[in-house]
Structures are given as C-alpha cells and as structure tokens.
C-alpha positions in Angstrom: 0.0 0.0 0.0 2.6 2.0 0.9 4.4 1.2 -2.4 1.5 2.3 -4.7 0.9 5.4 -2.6 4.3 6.4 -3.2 4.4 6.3 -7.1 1.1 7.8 -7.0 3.0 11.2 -6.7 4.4 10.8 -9.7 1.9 13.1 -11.2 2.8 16.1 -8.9 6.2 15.3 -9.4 6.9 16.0 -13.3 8.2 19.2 -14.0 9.1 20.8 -17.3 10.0 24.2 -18.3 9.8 25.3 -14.6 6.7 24.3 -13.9 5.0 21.4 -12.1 2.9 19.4 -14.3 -0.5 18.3 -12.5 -3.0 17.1 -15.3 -3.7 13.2 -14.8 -0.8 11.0 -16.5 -1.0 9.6 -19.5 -2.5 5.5 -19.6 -0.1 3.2 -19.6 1.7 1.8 -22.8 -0.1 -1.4 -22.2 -3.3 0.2 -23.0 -1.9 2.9 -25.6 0.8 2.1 -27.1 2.9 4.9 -28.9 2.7 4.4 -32.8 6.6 4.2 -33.3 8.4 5.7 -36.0 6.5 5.5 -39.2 8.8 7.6 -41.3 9.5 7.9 -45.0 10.0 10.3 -48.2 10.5 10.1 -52.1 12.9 11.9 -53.3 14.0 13.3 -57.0 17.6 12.9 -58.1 19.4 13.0 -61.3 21.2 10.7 -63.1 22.9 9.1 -66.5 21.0 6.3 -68.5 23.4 4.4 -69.9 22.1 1.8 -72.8 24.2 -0.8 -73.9 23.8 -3.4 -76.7 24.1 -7.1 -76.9 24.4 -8.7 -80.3 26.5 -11.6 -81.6 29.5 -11.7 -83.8 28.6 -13.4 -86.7 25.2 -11.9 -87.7 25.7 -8.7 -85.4 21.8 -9.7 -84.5 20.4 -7.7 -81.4 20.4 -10.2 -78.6 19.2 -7.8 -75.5 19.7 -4.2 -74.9 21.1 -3.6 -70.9 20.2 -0.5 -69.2 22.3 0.8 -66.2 22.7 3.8 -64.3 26.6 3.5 -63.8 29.8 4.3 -66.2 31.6 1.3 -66.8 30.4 -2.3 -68.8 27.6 -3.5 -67.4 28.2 -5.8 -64.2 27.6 -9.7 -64.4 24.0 -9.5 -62.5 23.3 -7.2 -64.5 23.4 -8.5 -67.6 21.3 -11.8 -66.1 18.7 -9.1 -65.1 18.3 -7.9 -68.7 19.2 -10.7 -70.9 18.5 -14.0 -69.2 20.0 -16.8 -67.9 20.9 -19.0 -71.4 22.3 -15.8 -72.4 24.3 -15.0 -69.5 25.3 -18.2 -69.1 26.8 -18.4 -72.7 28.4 -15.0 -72.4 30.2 -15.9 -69.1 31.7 -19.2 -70.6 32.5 -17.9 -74.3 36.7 -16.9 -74.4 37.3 -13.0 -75.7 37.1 -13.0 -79.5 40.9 -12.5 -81.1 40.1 -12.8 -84.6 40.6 -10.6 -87.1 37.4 -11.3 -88.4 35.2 -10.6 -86.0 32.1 -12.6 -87.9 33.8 -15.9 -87.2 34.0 -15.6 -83.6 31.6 -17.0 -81.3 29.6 -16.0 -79.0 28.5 -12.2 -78.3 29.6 -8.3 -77.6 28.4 -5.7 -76.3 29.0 -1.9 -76.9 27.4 1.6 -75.8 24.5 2.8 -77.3 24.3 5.7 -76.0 23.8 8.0 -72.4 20.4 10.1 -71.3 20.2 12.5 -68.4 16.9 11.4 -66.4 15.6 11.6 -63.1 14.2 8.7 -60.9 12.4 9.1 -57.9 14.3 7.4 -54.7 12.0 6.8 -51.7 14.2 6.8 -48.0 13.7 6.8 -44.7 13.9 9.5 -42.1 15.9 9.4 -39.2 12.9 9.3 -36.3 12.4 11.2 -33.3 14.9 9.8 -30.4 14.4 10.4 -26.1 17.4 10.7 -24.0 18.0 9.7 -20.6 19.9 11.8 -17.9 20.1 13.2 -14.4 19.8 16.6 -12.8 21.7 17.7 -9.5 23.9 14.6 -9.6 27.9 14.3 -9.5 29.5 11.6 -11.8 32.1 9.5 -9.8 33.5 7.9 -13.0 35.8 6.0 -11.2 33.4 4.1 -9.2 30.8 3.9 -12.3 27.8 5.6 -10.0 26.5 9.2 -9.4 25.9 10.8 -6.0 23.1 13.7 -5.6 23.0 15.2 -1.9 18.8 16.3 -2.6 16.4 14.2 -4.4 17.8 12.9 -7.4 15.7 14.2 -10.8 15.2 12.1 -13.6 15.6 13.7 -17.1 13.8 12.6 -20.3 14.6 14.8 -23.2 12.8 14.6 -26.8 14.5 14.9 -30.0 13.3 15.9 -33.3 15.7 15.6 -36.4 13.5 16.6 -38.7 13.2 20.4 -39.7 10.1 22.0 -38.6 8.7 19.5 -36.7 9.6 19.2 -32.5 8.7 16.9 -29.9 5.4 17.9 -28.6 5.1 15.0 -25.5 7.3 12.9 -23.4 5.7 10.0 -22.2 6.8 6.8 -20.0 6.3 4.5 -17.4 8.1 4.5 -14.0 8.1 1.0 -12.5 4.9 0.6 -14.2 2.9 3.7 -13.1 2.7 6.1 -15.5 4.2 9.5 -16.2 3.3 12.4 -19.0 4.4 16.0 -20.3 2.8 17.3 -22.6 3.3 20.5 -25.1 7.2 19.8 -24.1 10.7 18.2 -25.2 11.9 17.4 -21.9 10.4 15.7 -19.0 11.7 16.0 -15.4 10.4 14.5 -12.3 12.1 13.5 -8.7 12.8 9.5 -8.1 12.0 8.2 -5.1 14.6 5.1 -3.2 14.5 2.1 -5.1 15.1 -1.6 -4.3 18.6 -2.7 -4.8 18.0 -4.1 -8.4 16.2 -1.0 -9.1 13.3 -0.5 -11.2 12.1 -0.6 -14.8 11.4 2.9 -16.7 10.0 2.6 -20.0 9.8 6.2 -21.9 9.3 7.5 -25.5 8.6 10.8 -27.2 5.8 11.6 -29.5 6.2 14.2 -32.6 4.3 16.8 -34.4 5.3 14.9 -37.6 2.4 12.4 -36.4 4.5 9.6 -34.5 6.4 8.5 -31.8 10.1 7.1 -31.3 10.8 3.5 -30.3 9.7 2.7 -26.7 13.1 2.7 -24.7 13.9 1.0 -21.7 16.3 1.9 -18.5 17.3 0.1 -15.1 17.5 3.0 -12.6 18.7 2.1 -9.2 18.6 4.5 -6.2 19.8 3.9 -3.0 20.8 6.3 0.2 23.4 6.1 2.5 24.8 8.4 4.9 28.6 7.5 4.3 29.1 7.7 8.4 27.6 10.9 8.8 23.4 10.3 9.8 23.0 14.1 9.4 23.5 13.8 5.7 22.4 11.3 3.2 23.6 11.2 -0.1 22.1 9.3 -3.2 23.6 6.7 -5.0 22.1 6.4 -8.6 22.8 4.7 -11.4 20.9 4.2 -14.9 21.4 1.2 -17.3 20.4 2.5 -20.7 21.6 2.8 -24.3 19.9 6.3 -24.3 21.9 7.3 -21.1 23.3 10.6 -21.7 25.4 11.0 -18.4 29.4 9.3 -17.7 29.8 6.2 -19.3 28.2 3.2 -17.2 30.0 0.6 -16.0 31.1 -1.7 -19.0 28.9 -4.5 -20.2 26.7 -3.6 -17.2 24.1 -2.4 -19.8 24.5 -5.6 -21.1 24.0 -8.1 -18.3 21.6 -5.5 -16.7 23.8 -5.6 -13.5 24.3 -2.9 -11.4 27.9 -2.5 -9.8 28.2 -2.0 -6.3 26.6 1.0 -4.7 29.7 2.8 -3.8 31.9 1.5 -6.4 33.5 -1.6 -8.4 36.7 -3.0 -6.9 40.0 -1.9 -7.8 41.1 -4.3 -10.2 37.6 -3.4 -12.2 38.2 0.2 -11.8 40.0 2.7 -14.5 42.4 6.2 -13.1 42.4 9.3 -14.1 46.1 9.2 -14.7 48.3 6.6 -16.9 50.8 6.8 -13.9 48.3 5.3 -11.6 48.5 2.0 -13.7 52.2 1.7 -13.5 54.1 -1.6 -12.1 57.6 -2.7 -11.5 57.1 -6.6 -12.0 60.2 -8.5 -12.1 59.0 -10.4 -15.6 60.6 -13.7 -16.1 59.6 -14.4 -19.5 59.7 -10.4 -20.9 63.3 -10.1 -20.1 64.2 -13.2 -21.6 63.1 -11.6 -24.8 64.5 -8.5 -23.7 67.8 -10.3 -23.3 67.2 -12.5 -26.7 66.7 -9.5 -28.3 70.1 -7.7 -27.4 68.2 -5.2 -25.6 69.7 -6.1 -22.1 73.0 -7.2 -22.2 73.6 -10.3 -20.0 76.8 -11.6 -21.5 77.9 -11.8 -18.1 75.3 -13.7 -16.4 75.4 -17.9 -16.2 74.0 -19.0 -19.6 73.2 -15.3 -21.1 71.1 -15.3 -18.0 68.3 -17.6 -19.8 67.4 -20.6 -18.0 66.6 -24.2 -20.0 63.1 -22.8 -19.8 63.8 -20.0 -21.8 62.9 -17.4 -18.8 65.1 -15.3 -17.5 67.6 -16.5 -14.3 67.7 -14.4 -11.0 70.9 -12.9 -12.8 69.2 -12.1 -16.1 66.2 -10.5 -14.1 68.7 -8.3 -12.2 70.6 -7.0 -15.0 67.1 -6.4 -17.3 64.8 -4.9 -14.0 65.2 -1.1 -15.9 64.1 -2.6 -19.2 61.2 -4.7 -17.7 59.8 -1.8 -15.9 60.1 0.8 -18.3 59.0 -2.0 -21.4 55.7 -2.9 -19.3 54.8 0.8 -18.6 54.9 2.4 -22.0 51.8 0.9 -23.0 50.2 2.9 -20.2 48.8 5.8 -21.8 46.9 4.0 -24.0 45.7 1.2 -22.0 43.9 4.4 -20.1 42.4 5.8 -23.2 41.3 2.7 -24.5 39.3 1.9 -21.4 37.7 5.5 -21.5 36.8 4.6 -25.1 35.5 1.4 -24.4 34.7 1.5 -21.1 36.6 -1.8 -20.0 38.5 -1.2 -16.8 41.9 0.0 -17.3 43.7 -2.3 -15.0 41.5 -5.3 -15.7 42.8 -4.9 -19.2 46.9 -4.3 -18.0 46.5 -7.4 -15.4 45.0 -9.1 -18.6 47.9 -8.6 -20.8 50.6 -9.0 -18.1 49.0 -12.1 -17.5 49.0 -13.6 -20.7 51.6 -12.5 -22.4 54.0 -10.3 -19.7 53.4 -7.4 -22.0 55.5 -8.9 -24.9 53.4 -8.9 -27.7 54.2 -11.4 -30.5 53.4 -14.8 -30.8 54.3 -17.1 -27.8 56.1 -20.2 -28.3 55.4 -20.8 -31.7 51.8 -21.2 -31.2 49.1 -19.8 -32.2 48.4 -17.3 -29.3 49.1 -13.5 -30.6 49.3 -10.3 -28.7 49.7 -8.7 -25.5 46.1 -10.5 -24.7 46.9 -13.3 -26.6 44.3 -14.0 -28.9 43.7 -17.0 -30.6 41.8 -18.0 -33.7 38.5 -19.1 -31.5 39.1 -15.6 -29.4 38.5 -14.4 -32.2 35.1 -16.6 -33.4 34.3 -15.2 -30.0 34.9 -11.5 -30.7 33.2 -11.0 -34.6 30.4 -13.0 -33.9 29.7 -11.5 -30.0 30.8 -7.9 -30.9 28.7 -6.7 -34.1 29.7 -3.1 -34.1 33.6 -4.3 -34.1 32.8 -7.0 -36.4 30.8 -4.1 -38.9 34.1 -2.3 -38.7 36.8 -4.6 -39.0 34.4 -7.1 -41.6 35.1 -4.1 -44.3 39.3 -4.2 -44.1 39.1 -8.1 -45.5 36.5 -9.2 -47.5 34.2 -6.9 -49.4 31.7 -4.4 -48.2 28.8 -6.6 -49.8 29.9 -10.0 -47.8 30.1 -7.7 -44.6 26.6 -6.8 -45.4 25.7 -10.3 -43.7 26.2 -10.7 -40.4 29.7 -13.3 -39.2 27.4 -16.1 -38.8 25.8 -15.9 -42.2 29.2 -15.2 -43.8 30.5 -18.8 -45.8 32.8 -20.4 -44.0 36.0 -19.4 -45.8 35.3 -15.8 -45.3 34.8 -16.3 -41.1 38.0 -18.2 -41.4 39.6 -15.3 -43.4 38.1 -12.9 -40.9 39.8 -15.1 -37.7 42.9 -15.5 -39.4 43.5 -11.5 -40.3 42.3 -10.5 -36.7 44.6 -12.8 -35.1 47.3 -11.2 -37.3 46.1 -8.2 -36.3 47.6 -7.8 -33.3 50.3 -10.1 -33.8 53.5 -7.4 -33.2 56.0 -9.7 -34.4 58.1 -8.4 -37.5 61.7 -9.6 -38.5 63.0 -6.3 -40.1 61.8 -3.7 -36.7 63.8 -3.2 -34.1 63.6 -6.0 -31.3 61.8 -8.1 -33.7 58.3 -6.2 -32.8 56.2 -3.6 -34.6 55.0 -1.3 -31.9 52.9 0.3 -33.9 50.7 -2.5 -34.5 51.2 -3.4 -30.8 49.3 -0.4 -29.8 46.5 -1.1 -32.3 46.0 -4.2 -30.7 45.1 -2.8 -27.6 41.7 -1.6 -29.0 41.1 -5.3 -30.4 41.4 -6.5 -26.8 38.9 -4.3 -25.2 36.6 -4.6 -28.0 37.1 -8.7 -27.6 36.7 -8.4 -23.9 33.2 -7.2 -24.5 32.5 -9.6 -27.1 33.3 -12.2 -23.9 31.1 -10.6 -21.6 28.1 -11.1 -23.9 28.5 -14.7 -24.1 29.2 -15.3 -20.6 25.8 -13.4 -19.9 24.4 -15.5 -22.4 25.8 -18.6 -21.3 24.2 -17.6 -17.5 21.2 -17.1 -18.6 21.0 -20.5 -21.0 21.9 -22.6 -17.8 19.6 -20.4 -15.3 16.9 -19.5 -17.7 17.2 -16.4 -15.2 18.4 -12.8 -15.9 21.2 -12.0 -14.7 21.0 -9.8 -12.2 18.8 -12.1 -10.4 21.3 -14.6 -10.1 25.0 -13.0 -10.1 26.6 -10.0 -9.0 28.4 -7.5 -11.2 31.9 -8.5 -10.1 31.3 -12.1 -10.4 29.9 -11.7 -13.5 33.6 -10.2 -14.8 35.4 -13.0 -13.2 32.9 -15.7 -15.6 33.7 -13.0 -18.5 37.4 -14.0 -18.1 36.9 -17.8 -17.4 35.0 -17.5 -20.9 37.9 -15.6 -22.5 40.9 -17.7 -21.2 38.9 -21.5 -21.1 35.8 -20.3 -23.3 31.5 -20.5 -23.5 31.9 -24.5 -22.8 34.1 -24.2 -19.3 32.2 -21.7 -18.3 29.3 -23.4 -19.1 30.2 -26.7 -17.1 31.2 -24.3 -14.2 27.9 -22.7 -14.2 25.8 -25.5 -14.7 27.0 -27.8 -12.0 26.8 -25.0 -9.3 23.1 -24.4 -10.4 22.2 -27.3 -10.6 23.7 -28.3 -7.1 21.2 -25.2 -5.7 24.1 -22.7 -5.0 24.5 -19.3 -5.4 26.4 -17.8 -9.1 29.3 -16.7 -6.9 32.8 -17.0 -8.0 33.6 -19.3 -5.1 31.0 -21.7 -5.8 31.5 -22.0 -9.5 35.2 -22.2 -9.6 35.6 -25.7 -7.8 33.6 -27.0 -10.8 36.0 -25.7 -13.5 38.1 -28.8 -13.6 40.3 -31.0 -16.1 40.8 -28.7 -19.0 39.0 -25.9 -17.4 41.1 -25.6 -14.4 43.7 -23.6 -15.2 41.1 -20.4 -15.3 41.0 -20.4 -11.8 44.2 -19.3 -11.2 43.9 -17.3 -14.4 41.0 -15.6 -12.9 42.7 -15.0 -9.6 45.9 -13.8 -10.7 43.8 -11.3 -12.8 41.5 -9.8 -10.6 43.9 -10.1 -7.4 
C-alpha cells in the first residue's frame, strides 16, 4: 500500500519548463501504445542512362539491350537481369574474341548505345524522433561507475526531433509501471524516489508533431541512500542502465548483463584512473626479459647461460641486470591502455592485469603457437569477438572481404570468409616483424590494444548469455556485477563451454552464481582459469 501510494505522486512530481505538471498522467503503454516511427519520403535525383547493346559476332543480331545507371560495362548481374539466364550463361563461358574477323568468332559483344540524363524518384527513410536519458543535481564518480546527488535525485527525459520543422510535442513513459506524461514539451523532469537494490524498470518515448512517436526505450535506474558515516546527511547513490543514457559512461557490459555495480563503487582491479601513472608496475618479468635479453636489448653476457634458464625465462641474474628494461618496457603501453578503457569502457587495470598475464606485456606470438598479442588471442578468441561484438565486427568485416559480404552478419558469412576474418584478426595484433627493431612492430602493438577491449566485450556477452541459457534467469537475479567479470574471463581464457560446465554444475547443485562456488567446478581442461582468474582480478 505503501508502495502504490508512493508512485502515486508521480503526477505532482513531473516538471518541465519550470513548472509542475499536474494534469492526470497519461495511460499506460499497455493500453496505448505509442505508434513508433512511421517515417518515409520520395525523393528526386538525377542521373545518367546508360544503354548498352548485346548482339552476336557473326550476324551482329540484337540479342538484348542492358540499361544501367553506372559508367563502366555492365556488371555480371546485371546482364542476367536484362538478358536472361541461357544468355548469361553463354556469355560468361564464351573466351574474348581475337580474330581478325570478327564474324567468325563466337559468342556475343556488347557496346554503348548511348547516355540520357533522367531523373528517378528514390524513396528513404527518415531518421525518427529519439528520447534521452539523464540526471539533474547529480555528480558523476567515474571511477566508481555511479552518481551521487545530496537532494532528491531528478530524472531527465529529453525529446528529440531531427527533422526540420517538426519538434517533440510530449514525453511520455512508465516509472516502474505507473505512468508519467508531459505534454506541449521536449523534456520531461520528475524526482525518483529510493529504489530496491536491483532498481526499477522505466519505459519512456517521445511523440512528434510529424504524427509519430520514437521506439519505446527502456532503462534500469537504481537509487539507493546512504549516509557515508555521517546520519545528518544522506547522499544518493544512482545509477541508470540504458543505451539512451546521456550522463558518464556506465560501467562496462553492465548495460549488457543489466547488473548494477556495487553502490559505492566496483573493486579496484575493475576500476580505470584518471592518470596513466596510476596503472604503472615494476614486476620482475621472467619471460619479458628473456626476450628483452634474446633481443640484445639487455645485455647479459655476463650472467650464467646469457642469463636464460633451460626454460627460456630469464635467471635471478638475467632479471637483475634487465629490471630497468622490464619496468620501463611494461609501462609504456600505459597511456593507452587508459584511453582505450575511456573509449571502451573496459576497466583500465583489468585490461593491464590481462595482458601481463598472458603474455608479460611482450606482444608477439608465444612459443610458436598460435596465441598472438599482448592478450593473446587465438583463432576461436577471435570466433568469440566477430560474432559476439557486431559493431567491431561491422568495422573490422570491411578491411578483409568486401563491403557486400560484410553486409551479412559473421554467422551468415561462408565459411572461408569467417576463417579469413579469424585469421586476419589474429594477425592483427600479432607485433612480431623480422625487419623492426627487437623483432616487434610497436605500432601495430598499440592497435591491438583496442582489439582486446573490444574482444573483452565480445566475452562478456556470451558469458551473460551462457548464465542465462543454464539459469533461464536474468542475470542480475542470479549473479553479482563483479562475479559476472570474473565468468567473462573464465569464458575468454577457457571459453563459453568451461564456463558453461562451471555454471551449470553449481546451479544445478542449488548454490548461489558466486565465483567461489562456481570455480571448484571448473576442472580437467577448465582448471587452469582459476588461477587465471585470480591472478587477474587479485
């Protein structure tokens, strides 16, 4: 009762332009649905006719005429399109006439008619009308991933019109199911009240003078109060999951799993600084100053066995005389590790435990095998990446095969173009290079670093997937944001089927998705992620 009263004053809440907005809400969606975007125009444009003839050699007898709007012969479908399949099929196995009498070849030619200037009438869609999601009166803490407000936190809902004369004339919505309107207006404010820890739902969309409405969005909005040890003064905590939020970046692949991180911030290893020089280290690396030493950029001459061990890591002696170069090597890649994660949104230091994890921050290919890069990517890491990640896979698809293959998404690609695809991203950030200096291209060392983020949320996906196939729960009713990170990396180092078992046999056994009752199920070939996942987020 309690509850219900609460939202009730909702409609005394809104606000826009100033003023409070008191007329009874709009009904729900349920019972009046927006239209959506219904959005389209013809438009006029010019262009060249061009008319080509097809006739055959011996008789020069008119076979078809092809009509294009292009310069240049016509192209192969288009000649099926205007002259048939027996004909197309003839004229793609004939071989080019090189006769001097042209009436005894075989076959056909064709040759330019002529060109026309015409118009043609083009329809297209219009870009639709778009809401917004923000906050009023509240601090970002970026590196927690939450926003504090010291007064009642207001929610924002703001309209947007593309088109040119035509605006947003209401801003409609649902706030954990009760209703909220503002009409005559492009922006929508009203206060939130405390929520439960997994927040609530808000539905919102914005109608236009043009006659529609945008898509119906939805966002997670969590509130909480504390007083942070001080009972004289609460502060908010509030944080919105949304792909409309306009505020700091959430917390990565939050959005995605619709998990909130913890109220007053993720854990270290999951955060990102401000500065690159808070993400520097001075680990004594084994294996990088054995190729620092191979290389001939430490000189160990003096050290038992060119201080490298049978194992091909450094000795106590070569880690002495290479500590400079290992420190200042596994720093430099620093500054971009930092602006990568503010890109991307995955943690900074998750992604520099990552690569000094798998690969000590040397990044070419280790031991002859098929693991590239400072993350070490292989060719199912990157299966994982193009078909999990579609907005890396739309921009890497066009650097390989041709823009009309990457029209179909990676799954629907034939099979010799997804390998083609695996095989050029592993190479991708593969830094090795006889002719550079130390054997490595650093320039394609530091593209790789993008790659890695973007692949780490391509494994996030999947392991929310993979949760939610085992649980047939969402997950945020069944694992915390910080666990969730720890089964993103169990998916990237062991992959979906580890993970899978892991998850699985926990569930099924009635416990909790926590990271300490999943892990003792990650055995045989899946047990090296523990330590994987422990050394990482240590």
């Amino acid at each position: 009762m309690k509850r219900r009263l609460i939202f009730g004053l909702l409609s005394i809440l809104i606000i826009f332009s100033g003023a409070a907005f008191t007329r009874a809400p709009a009904p729900s969606s349920n019972d009046n649905p927006p239209p959506g975007p219904d959005r389209s125009a013809v438009v006029v444009v010019d262009y060249q006719e061009y008319v080509w003839r097809m006739a055959t050699w011996e008789k020069q007898s008119l076979v078809c005429r092809i009509v294009i709007d292009h310069k240049g012969v016509p192209r192969p479908a288009e000649i099926y399109r205007n002259c048939g399949k027996t004909v197309f099929d003839k004229w793609v196995a004939q071989k080019p006439c090189q006769l001097k009498s042209k009436k005894a070849c075989e076959g056909y030619y064709i040759h330019l008619l002529g060109v026309t200037d015409k118009q043609k009438e083009v329809p297209m869609d219009l870009p639709p009308a778009v809401a917004w999601i923000s906050l009023e009166d509240c601090q970002p803490v970026p590196s927690v991933s939450t926003n504090t407000c010291e007064t009642t936190p207001t929610l924002v809902i703001t309209g947007q019109e593309p088109l040119p004369n035509e605006s947003i004339n209401r801003i409609e919505g649902t706030y954990d199911g009760e209703p909220f309107a503002c009409d005559g207006a492009d922006v929508c404010k009203f206060h939130i009240v405390e929520t439960p820890a997994e927040g609530v739902t808000v539905q919102f969309w914005a109608y236009s003078t043009y006659g529609d409405s945008s898509v119906v969005y939805t966002a997670q909005v969590r509130a909480l109060k504390a007083d942070e040890g001080d009972p004289d003064q609460m502060y908010w905590y509030v944080d919105v999951l949304s792909s409309q939020w306009q505020g700091e970046v959430s917390a990565t692949c939050a959005e995605a799993w619709e998990v909130f991180p913890p109220m007053r911030g993720v854990p270290d290893w999951l955060t990102t600084p401000r500065q690159s020089e808070e993400l520097s280290s001075d680990i004594p690396y084994t294996y990088l100053a054995a190729n620092l030493i191979l290389q001939g950029a430490v000189d160990a001459r003096g050290c038992p066995d060119g201080g490298i061990d049978a194992g091909g890591a450094a000795n106590q002696c070569g880690v002495e005389k290479a500590r400079p170069a290992v420190t200042d090597w596994q720093n430099q890649f620093d500054a971009l590790i930092l602006s990568v994660a503010q890109e991307t949104s995955v943690p900074a230091r998750l992604l520099k435990n990552l690569f000094a994890r798998e690969s000590q921050f040397w990044p070419g290919i280790y031991q002859s095998m098929e693991d590239a890069g400072l993350g070490q990517l292989t060719e199912n890491g990157a299966d994982t990446t193009l078909f999990w990640n579609d907005s890396f896979y739309e921009q890497f698809c066009p650097l390989v095969l041709p823009e009309s293959s990457c029209e179909n998404k990676y799954m629907n690609l034939r099979e010799e173009d997804q390998i083609a695809l695996r095989r050029a991203l592993v190479s991708s950030v593969n830094a090795t290079c006889e002719d550079c200096p130390l054997g490595l291209d650093l320039t394609q060392a530091n593209f790789s670093v993008a790659v890695f983020a973007h692949s780490m949320t391509a494994n996030c996906e999947q392991a929310g997937q993979v949760v939610y196939n085992y649980t047939k729960h969402q997950v945020s009713e069944v694992a915390s944001y910080e666990d969730m990170w720890k089964f993103t990396l169990v998916n990237y180092n062991a992959g979906g089927g580890c993970l899978a078992e892991g998850v699985s046999n926990a569930y099924s056994r009635g416990l909790d998705l926590t990271w300490d009752n999943v892990s003792p199920y990650l055995v045989g070939a899946c047990s090296g992620a523990v330590s994987y996942v422990n050394d990482i987020s240590r």
